[in-house]
C-alpha positions as CSV (number, residue, x, y, z in Angstrom):
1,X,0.0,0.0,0.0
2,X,1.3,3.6,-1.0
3,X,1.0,6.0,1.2
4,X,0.5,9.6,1.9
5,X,0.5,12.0,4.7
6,X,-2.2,13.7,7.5
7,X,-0.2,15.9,9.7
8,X,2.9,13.8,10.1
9,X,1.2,10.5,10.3
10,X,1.7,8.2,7.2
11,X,-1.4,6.6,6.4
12,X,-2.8,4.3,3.0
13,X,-3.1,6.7,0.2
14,X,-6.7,5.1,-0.1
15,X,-8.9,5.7,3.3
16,X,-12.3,3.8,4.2
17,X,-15.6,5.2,4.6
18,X,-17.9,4.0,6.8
19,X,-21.2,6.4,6.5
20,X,-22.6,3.1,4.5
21,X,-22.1,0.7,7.3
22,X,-24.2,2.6,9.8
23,X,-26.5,4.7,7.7
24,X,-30.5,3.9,6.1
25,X,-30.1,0.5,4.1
26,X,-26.9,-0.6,6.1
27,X,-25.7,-4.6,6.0
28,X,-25.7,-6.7,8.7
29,X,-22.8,-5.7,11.6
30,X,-20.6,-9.0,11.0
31,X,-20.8,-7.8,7.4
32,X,-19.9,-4.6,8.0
33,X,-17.0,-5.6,10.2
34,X,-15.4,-8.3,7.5
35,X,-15.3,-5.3,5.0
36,X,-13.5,-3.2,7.9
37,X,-11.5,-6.3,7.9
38,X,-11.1,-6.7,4.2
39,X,-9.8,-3.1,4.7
40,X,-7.3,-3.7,6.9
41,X,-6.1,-6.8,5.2
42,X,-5.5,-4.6,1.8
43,X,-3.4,-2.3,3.6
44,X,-5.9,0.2,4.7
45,X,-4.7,2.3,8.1
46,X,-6.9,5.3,7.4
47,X,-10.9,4.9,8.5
48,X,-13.1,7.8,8.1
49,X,-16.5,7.8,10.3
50,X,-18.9,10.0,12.4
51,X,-20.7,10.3,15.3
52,X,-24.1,11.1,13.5
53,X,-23.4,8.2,10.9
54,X,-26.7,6.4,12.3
55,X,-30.3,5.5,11.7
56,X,-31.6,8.1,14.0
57,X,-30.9,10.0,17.3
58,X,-32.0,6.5,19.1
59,X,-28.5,5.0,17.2
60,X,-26.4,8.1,17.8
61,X,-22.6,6.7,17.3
62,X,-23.1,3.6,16.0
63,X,-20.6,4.3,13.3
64,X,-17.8,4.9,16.1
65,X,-19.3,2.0,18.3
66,X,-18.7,-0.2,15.4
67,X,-15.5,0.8,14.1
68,X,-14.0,0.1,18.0
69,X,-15.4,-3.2,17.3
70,X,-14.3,-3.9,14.3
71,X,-10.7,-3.0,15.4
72,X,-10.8,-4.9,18.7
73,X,-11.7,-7.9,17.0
74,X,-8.9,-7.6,13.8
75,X,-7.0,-10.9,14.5
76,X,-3.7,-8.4,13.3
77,X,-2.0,-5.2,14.8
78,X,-3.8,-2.0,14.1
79,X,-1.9,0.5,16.0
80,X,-0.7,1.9,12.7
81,X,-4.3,2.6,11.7
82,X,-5.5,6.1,12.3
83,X,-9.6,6.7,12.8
84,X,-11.2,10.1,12.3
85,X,-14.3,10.7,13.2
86,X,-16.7,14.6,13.4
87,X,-18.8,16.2,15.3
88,X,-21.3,18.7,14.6
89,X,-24.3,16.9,12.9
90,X,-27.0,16.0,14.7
91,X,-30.0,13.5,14.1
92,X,-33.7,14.0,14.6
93,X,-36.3,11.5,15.9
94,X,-37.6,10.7,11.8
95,X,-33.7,10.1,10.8
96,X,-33.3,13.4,9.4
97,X,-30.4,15.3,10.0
98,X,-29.5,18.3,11.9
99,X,-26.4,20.9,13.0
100,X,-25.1,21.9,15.8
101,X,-21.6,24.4,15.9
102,X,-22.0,25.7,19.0
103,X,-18.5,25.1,20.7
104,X,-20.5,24.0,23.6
105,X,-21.7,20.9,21.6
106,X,-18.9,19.9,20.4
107,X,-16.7,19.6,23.1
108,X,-19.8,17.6,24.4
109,X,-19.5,15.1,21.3
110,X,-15.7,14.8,21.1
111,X,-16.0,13.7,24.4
112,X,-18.8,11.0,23.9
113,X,-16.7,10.1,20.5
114,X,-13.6,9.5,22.8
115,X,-15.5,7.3,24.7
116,X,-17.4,5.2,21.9
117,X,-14.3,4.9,20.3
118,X,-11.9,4.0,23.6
119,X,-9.2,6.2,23.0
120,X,-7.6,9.1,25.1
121,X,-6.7,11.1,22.3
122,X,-8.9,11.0,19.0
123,X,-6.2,11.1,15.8
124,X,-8.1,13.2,13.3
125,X,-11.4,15.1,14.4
126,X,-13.2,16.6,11.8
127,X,-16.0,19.7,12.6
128,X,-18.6,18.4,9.9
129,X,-20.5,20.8,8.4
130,X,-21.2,24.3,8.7
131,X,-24.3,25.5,11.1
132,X,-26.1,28.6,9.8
133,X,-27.2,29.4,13.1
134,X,-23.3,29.5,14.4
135,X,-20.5,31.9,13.8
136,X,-18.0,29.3,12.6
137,X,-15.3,30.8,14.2
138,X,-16.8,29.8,17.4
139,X,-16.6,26.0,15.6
140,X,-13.5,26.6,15.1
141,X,-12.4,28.0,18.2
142,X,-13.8,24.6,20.0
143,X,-11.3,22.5,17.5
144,X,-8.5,24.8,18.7
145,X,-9.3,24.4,22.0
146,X,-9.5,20.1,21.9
147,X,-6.2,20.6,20.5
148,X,-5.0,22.3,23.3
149,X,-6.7,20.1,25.5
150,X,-5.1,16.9,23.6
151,X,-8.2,15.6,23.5
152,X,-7.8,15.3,19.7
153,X,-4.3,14.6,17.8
154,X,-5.4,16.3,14.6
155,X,-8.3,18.6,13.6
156,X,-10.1,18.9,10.3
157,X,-13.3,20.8,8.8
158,X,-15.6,19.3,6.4
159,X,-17.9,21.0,3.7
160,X,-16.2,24.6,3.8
161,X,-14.8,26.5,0.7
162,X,-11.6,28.6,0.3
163,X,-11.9,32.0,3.0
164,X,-13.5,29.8,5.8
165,X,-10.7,27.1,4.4
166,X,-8.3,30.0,5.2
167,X,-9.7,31.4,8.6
168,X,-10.0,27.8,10.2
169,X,-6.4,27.5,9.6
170,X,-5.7,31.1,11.2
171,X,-8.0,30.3,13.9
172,X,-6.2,26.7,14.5
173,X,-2.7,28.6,14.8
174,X,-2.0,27.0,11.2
175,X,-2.8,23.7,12.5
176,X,-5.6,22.4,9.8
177,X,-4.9,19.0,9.1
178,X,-7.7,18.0,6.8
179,X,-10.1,19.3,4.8
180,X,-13.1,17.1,4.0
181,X,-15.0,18.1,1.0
182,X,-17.0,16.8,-1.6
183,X,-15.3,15.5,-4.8
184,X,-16.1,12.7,-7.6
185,X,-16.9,12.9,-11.5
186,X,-19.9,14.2,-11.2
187,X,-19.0,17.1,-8.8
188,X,-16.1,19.0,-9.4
189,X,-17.2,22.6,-7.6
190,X,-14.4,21.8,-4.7
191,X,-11.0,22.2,-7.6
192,X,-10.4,25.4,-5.5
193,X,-10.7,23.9,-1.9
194,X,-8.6,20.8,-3.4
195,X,-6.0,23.7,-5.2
196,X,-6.0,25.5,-1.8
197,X,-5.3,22.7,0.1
198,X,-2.0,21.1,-2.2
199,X,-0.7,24.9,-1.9
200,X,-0.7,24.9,2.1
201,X,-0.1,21.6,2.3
202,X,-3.3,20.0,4.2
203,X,-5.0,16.9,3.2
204,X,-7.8,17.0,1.2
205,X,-10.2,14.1,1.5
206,X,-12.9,13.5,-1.2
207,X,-16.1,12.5,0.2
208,X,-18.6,10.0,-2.2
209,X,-16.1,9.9,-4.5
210,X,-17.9,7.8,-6.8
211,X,-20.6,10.3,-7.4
212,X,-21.5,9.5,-11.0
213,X,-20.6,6.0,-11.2
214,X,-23.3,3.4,-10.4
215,X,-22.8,0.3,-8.8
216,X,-23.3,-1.7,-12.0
217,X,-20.2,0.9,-13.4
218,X,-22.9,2.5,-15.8
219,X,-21.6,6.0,-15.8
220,X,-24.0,7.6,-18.6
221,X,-22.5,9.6,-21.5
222,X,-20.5,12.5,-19.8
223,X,-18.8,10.0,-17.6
224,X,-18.3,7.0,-20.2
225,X,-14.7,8.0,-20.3
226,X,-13.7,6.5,-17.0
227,X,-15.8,3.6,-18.2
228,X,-13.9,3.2,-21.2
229,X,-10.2,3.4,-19.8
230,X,-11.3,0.9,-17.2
231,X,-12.3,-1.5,-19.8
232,X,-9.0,-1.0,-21.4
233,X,-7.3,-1.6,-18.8
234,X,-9.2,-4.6,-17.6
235,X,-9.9,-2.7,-13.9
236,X,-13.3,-1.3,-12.6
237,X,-14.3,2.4,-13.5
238,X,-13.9,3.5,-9.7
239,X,-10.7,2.0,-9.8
240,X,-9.9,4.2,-12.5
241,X,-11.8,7.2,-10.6
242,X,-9.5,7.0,-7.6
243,X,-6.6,6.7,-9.7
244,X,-7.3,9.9,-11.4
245,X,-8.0,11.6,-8.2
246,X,-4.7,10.1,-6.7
247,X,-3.1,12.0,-9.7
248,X,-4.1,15.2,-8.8
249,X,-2.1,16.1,-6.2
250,X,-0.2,14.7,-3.2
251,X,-2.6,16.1,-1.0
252,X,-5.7,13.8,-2.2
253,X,-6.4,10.9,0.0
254,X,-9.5,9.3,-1.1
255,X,-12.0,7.8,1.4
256,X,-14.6,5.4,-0.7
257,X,-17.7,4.2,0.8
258,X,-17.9,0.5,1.5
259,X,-20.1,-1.7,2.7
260,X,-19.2,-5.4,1.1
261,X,-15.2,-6.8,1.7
262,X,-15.1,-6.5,-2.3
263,X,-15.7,-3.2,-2.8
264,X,-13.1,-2.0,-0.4
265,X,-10.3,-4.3,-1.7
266,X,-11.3,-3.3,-5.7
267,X,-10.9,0.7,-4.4
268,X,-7.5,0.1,-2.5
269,X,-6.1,-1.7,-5.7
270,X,-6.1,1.7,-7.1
271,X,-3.0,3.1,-5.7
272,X,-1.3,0.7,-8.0
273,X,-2.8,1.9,-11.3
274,X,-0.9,4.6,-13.0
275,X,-2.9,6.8,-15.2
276,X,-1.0,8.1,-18.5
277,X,-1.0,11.6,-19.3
278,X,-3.2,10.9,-22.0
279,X,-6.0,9.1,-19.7
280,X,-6.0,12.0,-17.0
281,X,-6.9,14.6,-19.8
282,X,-9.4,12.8,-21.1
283,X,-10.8,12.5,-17.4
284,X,-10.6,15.9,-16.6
285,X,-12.3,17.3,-19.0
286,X,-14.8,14.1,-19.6
């Protein structure tokens, strides 16, 4: 497994995302934990999760719950594997969703997260989305202060463009780690946040990264490209997908959804397969 870098951790250049594991429409747990298995197996030490990755408030943290599971049971040694988790969503009664930045409330979830998870120190915690209702630098403020606290090894933001990109990093004493953003085929708004991040240097995680792609690989016309190079090359289209993103910049570090052992050991395959210069034009402008 190649790797690449979150802070000065080392970590797979492919990460795991666990939203499907605990979300509406999730697999069984044992099948959820062999594909955290399968992970690990394929040379995965980066799993991405969230407290609010759940059915409903009644479930709250089942996503952390079963990714300490997962890793106490993993017959192998994980202390190489780093988990992030975020704070800041919420869920409602019905299973919708909900935010809550108040720097009250999310020192009050990193501490329930260190918990579920049974760590002292969380490696990467993520704020994850902005709340309207909240000045973000008061979201921010709370990841400087869990820093200072050591409560959490590395902080990140998700779902914020390039100023707020800016004044979390100011805010954090230039200590944004990550920045978790959404990124695939189909969506391509977050090139600046992604440009931002390779010129300071800070992770940038694509979230659904497979946006575009089916799960039978049917991309539809504007996306047949990445069908068509995987066919040449005898590999899957998202293979291809996270091989182009890989080429983008140091910087990217993918984290695919998985829920089946398969999907999870196709996706980390993909640090092996070198795009041309060729095949990445025709991607980017597919």
């Amino acid at each position: 497994m190649r790797t690449r870098r979150i802070g000065e951790t080392q970590v797979s250049a492919i990460g795991l995302g666990t939203m499907p594991m605990s979300i509406a429409g999730r697999p069984d747990e044992q099948r959820s934990i062999a594909t955290i298995h399968a992970a690990l197996d394929a040379g995965v030490t980066f799993i991405d999760g969230a407290d609010a990755y759940s059915l409903s408030n009644t479930d709250f943290g089942h996503n952390e719950t079963l990714i300490a599971k997962a890793l106490a049971s993993y017959g192998g040694d994980t202390s190489d594997v780093l988990v992030a988790t975020k704070g800041g969503h919420t869920r409602n009664p019905d299973g919708t969703w909900g935010l809550n930045g108040t720097a009250a409330y999310i020192k009050q979830a990193c501490e329930a997260s260190l918990k579920r998870l049974g760590v002292e120190t969380i490696a990467l915690y993520q704020f994850h989305r902005p709340d309207p209702r909240t000045p973000i630098a008061e979201s921010f403020g709370a990841l400087r202060d869990l820093l200072d606290e050591g409560k959490i090894r590395y902080a990140g933001i998700s779902n914020f463009n390039p100023a707020e990109i800016k004044q979390a990093n100011e805010i954090l004493g230039g200590r944004l780690t990550v920045v978790q953003n959404q990124f695939s085929p189909a969506y391509r708004s977050s090139e600046p946040e992604l440009d931002l991040c390779d010129e300071l240097g800070i992770a940038f995680l694509p979230w659904s990264p497979f946006g575009g792609i089916s799960k039978a690989g049917d991309l539809g016309s504007r996306f047949a490209a990445f069908a068509e190079i995987g066919a040449a090359r005898e590999v899957s289209p998202q293979r291809v997908c996270l091989a182009w993103m890989l080429a983008k910049s140091p910087v990217v570090i993918p984290i695919p959804g998985a829920s089946r052992p398969a999907s999870i050991q196709d996706s980390a395959a993909a640090v092996d397969l070198v795009l041309t210069t060729e095949e990445i034009s025709v991607l980017d402008n597919s």
